[in-house]
N, C-alpha and C positions, 0 to 999 in steps of 0.2 A: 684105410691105409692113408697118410702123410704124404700129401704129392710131392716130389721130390724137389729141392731148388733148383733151376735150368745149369744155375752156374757150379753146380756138384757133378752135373751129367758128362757122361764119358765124352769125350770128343766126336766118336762112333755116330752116337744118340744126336747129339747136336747137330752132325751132319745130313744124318735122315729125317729129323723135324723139320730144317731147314732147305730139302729140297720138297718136302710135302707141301711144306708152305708156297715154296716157288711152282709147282705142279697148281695148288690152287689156286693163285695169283693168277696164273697161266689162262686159267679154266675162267676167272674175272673180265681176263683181257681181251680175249675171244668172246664173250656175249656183248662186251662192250663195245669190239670191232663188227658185230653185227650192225650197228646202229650205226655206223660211220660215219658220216659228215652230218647227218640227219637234226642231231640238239645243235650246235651248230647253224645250220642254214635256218632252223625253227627258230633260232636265236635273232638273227641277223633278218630276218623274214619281219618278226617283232618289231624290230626298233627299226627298220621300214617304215611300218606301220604305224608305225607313234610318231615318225617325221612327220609323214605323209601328212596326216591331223592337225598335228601342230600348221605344215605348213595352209594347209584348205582351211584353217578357222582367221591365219592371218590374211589369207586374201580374201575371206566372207566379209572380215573385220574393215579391209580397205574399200568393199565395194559398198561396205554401209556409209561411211566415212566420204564417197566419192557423192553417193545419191543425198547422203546430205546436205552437202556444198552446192548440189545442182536445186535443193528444196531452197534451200537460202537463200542463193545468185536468183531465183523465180521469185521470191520474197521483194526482194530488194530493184528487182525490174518493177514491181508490180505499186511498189513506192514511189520511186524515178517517173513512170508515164502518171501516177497521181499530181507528183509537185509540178510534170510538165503542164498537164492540164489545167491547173492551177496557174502555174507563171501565164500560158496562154490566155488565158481569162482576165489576167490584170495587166496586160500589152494595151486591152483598152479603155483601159481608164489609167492610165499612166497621165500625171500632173506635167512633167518633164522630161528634157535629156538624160538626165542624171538618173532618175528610176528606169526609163526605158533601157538605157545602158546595165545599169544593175539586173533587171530581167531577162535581159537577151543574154548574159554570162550565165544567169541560172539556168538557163534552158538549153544552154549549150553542153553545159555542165550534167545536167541529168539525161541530155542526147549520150552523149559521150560514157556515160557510165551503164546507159543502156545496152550501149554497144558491147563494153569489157563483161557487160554480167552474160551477157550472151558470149563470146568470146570463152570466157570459162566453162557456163553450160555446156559446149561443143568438145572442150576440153575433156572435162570431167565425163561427159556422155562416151567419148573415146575411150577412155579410162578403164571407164565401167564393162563396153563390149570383152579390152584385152582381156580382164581379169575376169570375166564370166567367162572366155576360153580355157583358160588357166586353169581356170576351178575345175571346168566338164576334164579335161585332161588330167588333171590330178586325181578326181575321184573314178575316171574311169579306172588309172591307174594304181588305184588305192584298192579297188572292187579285185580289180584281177591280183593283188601282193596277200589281199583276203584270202582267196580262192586257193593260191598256191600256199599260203600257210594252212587253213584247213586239211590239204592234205597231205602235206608234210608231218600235219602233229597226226593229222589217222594211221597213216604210213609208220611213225615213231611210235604210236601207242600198239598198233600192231605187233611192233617187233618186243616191245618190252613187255609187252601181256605175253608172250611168248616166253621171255629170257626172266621176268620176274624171280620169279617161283627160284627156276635153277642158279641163278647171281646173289639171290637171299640166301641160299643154301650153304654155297659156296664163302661167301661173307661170314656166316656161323662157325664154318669149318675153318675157315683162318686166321679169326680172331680167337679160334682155342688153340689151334697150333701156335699163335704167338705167345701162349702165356706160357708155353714149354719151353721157350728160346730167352736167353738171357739179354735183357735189355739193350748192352752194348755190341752184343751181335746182332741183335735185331737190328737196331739202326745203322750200321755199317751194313749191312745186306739192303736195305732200303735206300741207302744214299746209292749205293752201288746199282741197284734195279730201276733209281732214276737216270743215273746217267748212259744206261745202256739203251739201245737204240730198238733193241727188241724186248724190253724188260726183263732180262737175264740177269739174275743176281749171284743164282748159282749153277754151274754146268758139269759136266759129266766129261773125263776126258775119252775123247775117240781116235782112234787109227794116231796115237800119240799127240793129240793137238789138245789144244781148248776148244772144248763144243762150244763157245761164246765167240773168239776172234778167229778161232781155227790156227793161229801160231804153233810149230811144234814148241813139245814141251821137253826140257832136257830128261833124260833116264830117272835121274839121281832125285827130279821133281817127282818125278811120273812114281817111286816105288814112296817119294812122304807119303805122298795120297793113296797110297795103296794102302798103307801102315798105317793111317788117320792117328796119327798118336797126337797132330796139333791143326788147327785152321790153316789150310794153302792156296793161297792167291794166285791167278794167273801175272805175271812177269810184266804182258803187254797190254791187258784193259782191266785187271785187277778184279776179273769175277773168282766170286769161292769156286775151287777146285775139288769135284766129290769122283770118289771111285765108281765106273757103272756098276759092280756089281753090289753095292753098298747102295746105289739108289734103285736099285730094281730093276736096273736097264739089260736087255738083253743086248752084248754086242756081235755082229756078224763075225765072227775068224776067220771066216773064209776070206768076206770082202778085204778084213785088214793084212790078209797074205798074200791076195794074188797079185800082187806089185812087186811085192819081192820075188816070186817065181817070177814073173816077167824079165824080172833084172837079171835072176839067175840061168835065163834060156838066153835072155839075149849076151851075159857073159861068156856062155859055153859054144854059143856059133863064134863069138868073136875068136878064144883059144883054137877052136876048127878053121876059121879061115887063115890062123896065121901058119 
């Protein structure tokens, strides 16, 4: 048999495809509200964790960079007490004033730079302590952002080994129910189930209201949707409006009348007191 085209189908038809879709939607959003903040915080847990690295490779990066200026500054000491020992050696055999003066600037000169290479060494050794804090702090704190992601994702692979199976399922059954709905209803039902706050695209009316915003509905609404002869929107949040007994819903009678007996008891003592 020729599947039928969506946009030939009665209104009726359209209406009950399209709250089965909303019914498995429903049954999506529920295994997905299982997992609650969980992809999320595993998300955010991650790119923690990719900081974290980044930052512990740039202070590994500075404390090589510190030990090497303290390698250097010992280099460059180790040069300075050479040429001092040196100028000291040639103090006596100096010819004149004029070489002796030139000697004693040199030697004051490599005094003096002995000084600032040490000065730096001190420095840079400071340096190096802060940042080997830094690091043990970091990676402790890297070690335990580990620890809480491992069980965040065991935690989330738990609950999805669980919901797998039945959200695959689910997913099968509504992307065939979509191929029964007529494109331009489908996506007005989709825009509409995004901007609803509980994913409600389509609702059922009850005790005269919209089961979406709960606003009563006027009469004259209330018997289109009874008659489904065209697509009826709620007034106040603009969910499709289906009849319950058209979507499967059993409604309580009793519940939707004992209000009005109420009104009607409390009417009948007021006509007695007067």
């Amino acid at each position: 048999m020729a599947k039928k085209d969506p946009k030939e189908l009665p209104v009726e038809e359209k209406l009950k495809n399209l709250f089965q879709l909303q019914t498995t939607l429903s049954g999506i959003d529920e295994k997905r509200a299982l997992r609650g903040e969980l992809p999320l915080e595993v998300r955010d847990l991650e790119d923690e964790i990719e900081g974290l690295h980044t930052r512990i490779e740039k202070i590994e990066q500075d404390i090589k960079e510190y030990q090497s200026a303290v390698t250097q500054k010992k280099g460059n000491i180790l040069e300075a007490q050479a040429s001092l020992e040196r100028y000291n050696k040639q103090l006596d055999t100096v010819a004149n004033n004029r070489e002796y003066d030139t000697l004693t600037k040199e030697i004051e000169f490599q005094t003096l730079e002995i000084e600032l290479c040490n000065k730096k060494i001190k420095e840079a050794q400071y340096k190096v302590e802060e940042k080997q804090k830094d690091l043990e702090t970091n990676r402790a704190l890297l070690e335990d952002r580990q620890h809480a992601l491992e069980e965040k994702r065991n935690e989330l692979d738990e609950i999805m080994q669980e919901t797998r199976e039945e959200e695959g399922l689910l997913k099968e059954k509504a992307a065939e129910l979509e191929t029964k709905i007529e494109p331009g209803l489908l996506r007005s039902f989709k825009r509409i189930r995004r901007g609803a706050r509980n994913g409600l695209g389509i609702v059922y009316v009850q005790r005269d209201a919209c089961g979406g915003c709960f606003n009563k509905i006027p009469p004259q609404r209330q018997l289109d949707v009874k008659i489904h002869k065209k697509i009826i929107v709620c007034e106040y949040c603009g969910r499709i409006l289906i009849d319950p007994e058209l979507a499967g819903v059993k409604v309580d009678k009793a519940a939707e009348e004992k209000p009005k007996k109420r009104r009607a008891t409390r009417k009948k003592k007021e006509e007695e007191g007067e």
